[in-house]
C-alpha positions in Angstrom: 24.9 2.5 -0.5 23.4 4.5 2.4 20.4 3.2 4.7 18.1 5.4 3.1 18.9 3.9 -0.2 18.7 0.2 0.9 15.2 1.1 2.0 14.1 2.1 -0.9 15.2 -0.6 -2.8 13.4 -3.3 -0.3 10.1 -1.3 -1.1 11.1 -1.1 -4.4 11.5 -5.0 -4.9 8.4 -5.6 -2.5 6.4 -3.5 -5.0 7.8 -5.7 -8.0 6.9 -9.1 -5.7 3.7 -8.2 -4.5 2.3 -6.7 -7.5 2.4 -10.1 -9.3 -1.8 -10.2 -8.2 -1.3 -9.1 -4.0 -1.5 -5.5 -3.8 -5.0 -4.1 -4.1 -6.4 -1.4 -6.0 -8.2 1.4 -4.3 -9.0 4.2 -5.2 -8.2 8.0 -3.2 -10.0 11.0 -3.3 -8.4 14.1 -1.9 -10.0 16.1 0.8 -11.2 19.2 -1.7 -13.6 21.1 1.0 -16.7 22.1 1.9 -19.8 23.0 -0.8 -22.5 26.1 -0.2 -24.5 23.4 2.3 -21.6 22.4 4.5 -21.3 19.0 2.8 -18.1 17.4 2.3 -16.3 17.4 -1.3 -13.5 15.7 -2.4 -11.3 16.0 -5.9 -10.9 13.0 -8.5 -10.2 9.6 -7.1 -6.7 8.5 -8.3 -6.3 4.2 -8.3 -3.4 3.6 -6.4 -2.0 -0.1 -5.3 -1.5 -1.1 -1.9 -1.5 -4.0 0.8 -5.1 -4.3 2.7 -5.4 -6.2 5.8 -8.3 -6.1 7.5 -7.9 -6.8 11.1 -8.8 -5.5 14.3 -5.7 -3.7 16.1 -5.7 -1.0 19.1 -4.2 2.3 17.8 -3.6 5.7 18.7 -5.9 8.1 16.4 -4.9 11.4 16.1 -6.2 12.6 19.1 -4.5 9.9 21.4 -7.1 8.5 21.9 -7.0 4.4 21.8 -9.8 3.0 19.4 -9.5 -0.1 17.6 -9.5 0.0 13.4 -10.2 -2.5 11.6 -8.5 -2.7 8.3 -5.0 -1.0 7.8 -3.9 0.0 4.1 0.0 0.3 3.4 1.0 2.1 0.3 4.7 1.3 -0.6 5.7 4.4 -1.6 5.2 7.8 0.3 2.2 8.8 -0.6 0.3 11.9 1.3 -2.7 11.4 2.5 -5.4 13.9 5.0 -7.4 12.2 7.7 -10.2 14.0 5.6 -9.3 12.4 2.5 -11.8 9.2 1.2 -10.3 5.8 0.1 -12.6 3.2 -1.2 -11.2 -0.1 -0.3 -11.5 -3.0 -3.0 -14.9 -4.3 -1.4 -16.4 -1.0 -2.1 -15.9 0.3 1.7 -15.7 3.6 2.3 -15.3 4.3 6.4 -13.8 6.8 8.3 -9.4 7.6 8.7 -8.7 6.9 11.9 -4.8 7.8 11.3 -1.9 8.7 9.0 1.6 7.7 9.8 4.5 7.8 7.2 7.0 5.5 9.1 10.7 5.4 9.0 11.6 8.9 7.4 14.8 9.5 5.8 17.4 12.6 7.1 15.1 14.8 5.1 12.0 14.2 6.9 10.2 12.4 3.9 8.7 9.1 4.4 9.5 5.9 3.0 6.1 4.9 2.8 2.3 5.9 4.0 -0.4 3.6 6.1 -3.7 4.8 6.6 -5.9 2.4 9.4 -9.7 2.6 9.0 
């Protein structure tokens, strides 16, 4: 069994633990674009499961620039998301996406797993 495959299998199992009542349901709406007035669409919202903590932590948004988010979302699967994208959180929040990364990726560039910090 390769590294790639071990990984998989932890999330896999993590998945089966934590969805015993600890992974969240939120629900993500694709960015879709822009209507006749310049106002933002988005296509249907898809529930998906996924850890929320809400904490403050310093990041890097995709500008570089260092801002501090307040709630990070980890879906345990790769899932692709666009900073323009809207994800209501549990609590009915919807705020801004402050950053996208995909974490350890395997040889052929595809990531294990996406977190999205708000």
């Amino acid at each position: 069994m390769g590294w790639q495959d071990v990984i998989r299998s932890a999330l896999a199992t993590a998945q089966a633990v934590l969805d015993d009542g600890l992974l969240a349901t939120v629900v993500h709406y694709p960015y879709a674009g822009q209507n006749a007035y310049g106002e933002t669409t988005w296509g249907d919202g898809v529930s998906r499961k996924a850890v929320v903590v809400d904490h403050d932590e310093l990041i890097r948004d995709a500008q570089a620039r260092e801002i501090v988010a307040h709630t990070r979302l980890t879906f345990l699967t790769a899932v692709t998301v666009d900073p323009r994208d809207k994800i209501t959180l549990p609590d009915g929040r919807t705020t801004p996406i402050l950053r996208v990364d995909h974490g350890v990726r395997d040889t052929a560039g595809a990531g294990f797993l996406t977190e999205v910090w708000f």
